[in-house]
C-alpha positions in Angstrom: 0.0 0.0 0.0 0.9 3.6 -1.0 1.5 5.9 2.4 -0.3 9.1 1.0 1.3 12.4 2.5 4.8 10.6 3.3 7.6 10.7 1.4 8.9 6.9 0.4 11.1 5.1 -1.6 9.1 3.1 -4.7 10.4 1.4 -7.5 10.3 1.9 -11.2 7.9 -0.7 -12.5 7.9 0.4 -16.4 8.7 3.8 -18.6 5.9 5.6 -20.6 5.4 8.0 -22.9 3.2 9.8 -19.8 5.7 9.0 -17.4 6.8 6.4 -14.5 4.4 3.7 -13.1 6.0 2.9 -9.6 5.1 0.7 -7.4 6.8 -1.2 -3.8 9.6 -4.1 -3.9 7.6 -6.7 -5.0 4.5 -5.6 -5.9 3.3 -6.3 -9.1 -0.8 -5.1 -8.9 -1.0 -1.5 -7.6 1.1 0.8 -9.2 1.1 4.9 -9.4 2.1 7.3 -12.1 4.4 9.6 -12.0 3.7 12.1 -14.7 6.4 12.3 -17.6 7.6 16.1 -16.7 8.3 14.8 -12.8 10.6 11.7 -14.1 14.5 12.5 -13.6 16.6 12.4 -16.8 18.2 8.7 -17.4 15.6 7.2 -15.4 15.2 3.2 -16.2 12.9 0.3 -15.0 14.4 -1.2 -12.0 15.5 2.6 -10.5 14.0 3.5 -7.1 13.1 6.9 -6.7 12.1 9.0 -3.5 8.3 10.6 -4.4 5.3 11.8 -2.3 2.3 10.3 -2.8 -1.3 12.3 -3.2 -4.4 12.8 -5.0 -4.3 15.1 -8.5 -7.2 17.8 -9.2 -9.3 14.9 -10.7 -8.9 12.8 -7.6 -6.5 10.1 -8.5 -3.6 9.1 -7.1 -0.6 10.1 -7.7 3.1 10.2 -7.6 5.5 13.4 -7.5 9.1 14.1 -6.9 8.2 17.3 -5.0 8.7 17.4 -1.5 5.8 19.6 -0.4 5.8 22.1 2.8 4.1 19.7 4.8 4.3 15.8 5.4 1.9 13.3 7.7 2.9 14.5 11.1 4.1 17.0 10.9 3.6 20.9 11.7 4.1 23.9 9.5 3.0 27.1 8.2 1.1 27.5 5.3 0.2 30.8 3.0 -3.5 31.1 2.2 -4.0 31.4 -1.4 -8.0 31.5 -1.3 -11.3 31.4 0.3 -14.4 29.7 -0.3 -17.5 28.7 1.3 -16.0 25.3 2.2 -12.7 26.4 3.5 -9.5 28.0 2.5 -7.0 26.7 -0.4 -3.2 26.8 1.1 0.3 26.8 -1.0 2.3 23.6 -0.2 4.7 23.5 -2.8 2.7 21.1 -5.1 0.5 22.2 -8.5 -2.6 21.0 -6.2 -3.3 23.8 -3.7 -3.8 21.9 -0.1 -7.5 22.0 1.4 -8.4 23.8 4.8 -11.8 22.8 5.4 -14.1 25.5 7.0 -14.4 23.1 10.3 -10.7 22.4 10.2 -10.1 26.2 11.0 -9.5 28.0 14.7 -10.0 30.9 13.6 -11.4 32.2 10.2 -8.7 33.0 7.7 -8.1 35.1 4.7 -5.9 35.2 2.0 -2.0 36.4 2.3 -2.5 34.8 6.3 0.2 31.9 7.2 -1.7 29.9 9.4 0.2 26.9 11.8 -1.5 23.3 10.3 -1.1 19.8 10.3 -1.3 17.3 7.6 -4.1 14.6 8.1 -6.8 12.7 5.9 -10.8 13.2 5.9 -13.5 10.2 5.6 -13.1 9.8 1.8 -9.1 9.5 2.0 -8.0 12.5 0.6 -5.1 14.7 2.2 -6.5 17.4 3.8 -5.2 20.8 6.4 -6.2 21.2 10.2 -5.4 24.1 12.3 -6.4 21.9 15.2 -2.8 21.1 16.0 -2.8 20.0 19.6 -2.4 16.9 19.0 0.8 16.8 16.5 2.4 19.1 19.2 5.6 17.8 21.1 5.8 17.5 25.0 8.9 17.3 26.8 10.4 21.0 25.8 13.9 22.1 26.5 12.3 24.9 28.3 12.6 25.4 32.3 10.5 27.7 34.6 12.0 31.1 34.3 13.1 30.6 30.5 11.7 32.8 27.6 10.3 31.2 25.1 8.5 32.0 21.3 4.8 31.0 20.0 1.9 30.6 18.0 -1.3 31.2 19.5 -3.7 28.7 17.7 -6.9 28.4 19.5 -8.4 29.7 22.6 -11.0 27.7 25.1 -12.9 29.7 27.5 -12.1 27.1 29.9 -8.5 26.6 30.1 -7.3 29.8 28.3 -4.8 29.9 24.9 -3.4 27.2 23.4 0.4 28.2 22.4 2.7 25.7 20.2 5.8 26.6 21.2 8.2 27.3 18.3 5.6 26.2 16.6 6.5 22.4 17.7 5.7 22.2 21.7 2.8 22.0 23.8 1.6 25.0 25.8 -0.8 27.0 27.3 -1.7 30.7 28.9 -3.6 29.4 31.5 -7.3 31.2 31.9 -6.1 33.0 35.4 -2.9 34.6 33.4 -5.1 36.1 31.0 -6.3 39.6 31.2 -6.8 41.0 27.6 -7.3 39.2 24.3 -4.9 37.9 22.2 -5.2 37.4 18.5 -5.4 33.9 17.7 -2.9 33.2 15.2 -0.3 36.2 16.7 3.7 35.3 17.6 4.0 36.3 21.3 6.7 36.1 23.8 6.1 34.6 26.8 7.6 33.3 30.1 7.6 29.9 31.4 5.7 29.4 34.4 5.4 26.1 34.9 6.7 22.5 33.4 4.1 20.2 33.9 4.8 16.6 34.4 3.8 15.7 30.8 6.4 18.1 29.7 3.5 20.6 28.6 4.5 24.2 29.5 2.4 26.7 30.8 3.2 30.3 29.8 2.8 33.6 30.9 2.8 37.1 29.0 3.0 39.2 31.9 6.9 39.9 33.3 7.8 39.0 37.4 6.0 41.2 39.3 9.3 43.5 39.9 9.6 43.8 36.2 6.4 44.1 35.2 5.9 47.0 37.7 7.4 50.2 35.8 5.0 49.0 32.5 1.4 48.6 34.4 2.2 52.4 36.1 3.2 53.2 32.8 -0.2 52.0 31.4 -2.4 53.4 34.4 -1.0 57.1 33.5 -2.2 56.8 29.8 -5.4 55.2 30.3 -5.8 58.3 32.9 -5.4 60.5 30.2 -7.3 58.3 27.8 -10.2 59.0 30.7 -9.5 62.9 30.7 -7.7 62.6 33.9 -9.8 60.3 36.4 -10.6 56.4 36.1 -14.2 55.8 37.0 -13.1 52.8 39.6 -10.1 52.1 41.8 -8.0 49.0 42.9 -11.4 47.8 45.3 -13.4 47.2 41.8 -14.6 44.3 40.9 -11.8 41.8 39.1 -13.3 41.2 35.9 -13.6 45.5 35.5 -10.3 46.1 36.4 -8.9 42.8 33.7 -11.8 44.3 31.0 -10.3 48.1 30.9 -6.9 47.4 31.9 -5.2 44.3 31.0 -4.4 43.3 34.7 -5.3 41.3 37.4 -6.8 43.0 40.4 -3.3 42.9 42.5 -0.7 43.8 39.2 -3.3 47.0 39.0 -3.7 47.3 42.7 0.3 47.3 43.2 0.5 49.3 40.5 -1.7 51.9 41.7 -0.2 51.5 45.5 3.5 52.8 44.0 1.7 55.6 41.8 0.4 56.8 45.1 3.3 56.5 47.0 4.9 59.0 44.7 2.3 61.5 44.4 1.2 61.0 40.9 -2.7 60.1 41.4 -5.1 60.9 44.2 -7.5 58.3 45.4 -10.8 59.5 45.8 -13.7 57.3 46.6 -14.4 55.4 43.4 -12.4 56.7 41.1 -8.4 58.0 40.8 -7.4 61.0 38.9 -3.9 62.0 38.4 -2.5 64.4 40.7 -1.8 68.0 40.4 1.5 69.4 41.2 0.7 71.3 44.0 -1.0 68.2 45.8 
């Protein structure tokens, strides 16, 4: 049996005007063509030749010497060529453009995007995309709590939080408690390792140590003041999903925040609501 969306190693069976008919050591029923322009100059019966087997735009299967952008198994990313009602048409490298059915996608897509797939094959046995990648993801990442790490964000559960592949090959997450704001899915991010679980999945965080991560929130409360005209309409004793909606923190980053603003005289706390302080307060 062919392995379609691997590479392998087949055996020239016999030489056509229209090309190759390959086929494994041994066989001598099923056989697949590849096309006359694909053949290698000198090629003879007996040769073996590396191809990658798939289905043509008529549906038959076929052999070519092209090794595309993505293989069974693996992960890569893909340029969106097109969009249709069904799905999305992606560039692998082939003359067949590789299908990304509508339910296959995280997020919807649009031409020009790269978008973070895997290879697999749908009920009638054609090679298909997903963007559901979870599962072709590696654990066990050379990462360590503390280290800083690069990702794709490729789908988000209101459960459990954002799903980051590492890389773009490892297992991770933003847990739901470490996130604040929204992040587009499909966005590169930085991130810090928080935690290696013992499946070797990481959990991630955005946010910088508390210490660093300081100087930036006091930063942000002073221009959402002035986005505000001078006063926020709540302070650090409002209600946690407020303060995460209009500022991007948890209630004790903005709370801390707001505590060293204070301490140095550049807001006033009133009851429910802070405005920035003027300089002869």
């Amino acid at each position: 049996m062919f392995e379609f969306g691997r590479v392998q190693e087949l055996c020239v069976v016999k030489i056509k005007e229209h090309g190759a008919y390959l086929a494994e050591e041994g066989e001598t029923e099923e056989r697949i063509l590849l096309p006359s322009r694909q053949v290698p100059e000198g090629t003879k019966a007996g040769d073996r030749l590396k191809v990658f087997v798939y289905r043509d735009s008529e549906d038959r299967p076929i052999a070519t010497v092209k090794t595309p952008r993505l293989t069974m198994g693996k992960i890569g990313r893909l340029k969106v060529v097109s969009v249709s009602k069904p799905g999305a048409f992606l560039d692998w490298g082939l003359e067949k453009d590789l299908f990304l059915p509508y339910k296959e996608q995280t997020y919807r897509v649009k031409p020009g995007d790269e978008v973070l797939c895997a290879l697999y094959m749908d009920k009638s046995s054609r090679l298909a995309a997903t963007m559901n990648v979870y599962k072709y993801l590696l654990n066990e990442a050379p990462y360590k709590t503390g280290d800083d790490v690069e990702g794709t964000v490729y789908e988000k559960s209101e459960r459990f939080g954002y799903f980051v592949a590492v890389d773009d090959i490892y297992s991770a997450i933003i847990p739901k408690q470490e996130v604040y704001s929204e992040i587009p899915l499909g966005s590169s991010i930085r991130a810090r390792v928080t935690r290696v679980k013992e499946d070797g999945r990481l959990n991630l965080s955005i946010r910088e140590k508390a210490y660093l991560q300081i100087e930036p929130d006091m930063q942000k409360i002073l221009e959402l003041l002035d986005e505000y005209g001078g006063a926020l309409p709540f302070t650090e004793k409002a209600d946690p999903q407020v303060i995460a909606r209009e500022t991007g923190m948890s209630k004790n980053e903005f709370k801390r925040a707001v505590g060293h603003l204070y301490k140095q005289r550049l807001i006033v706390i009133n009851e429910g609501h802070i405005r920035k302080a003027k300089s002869d307060e």
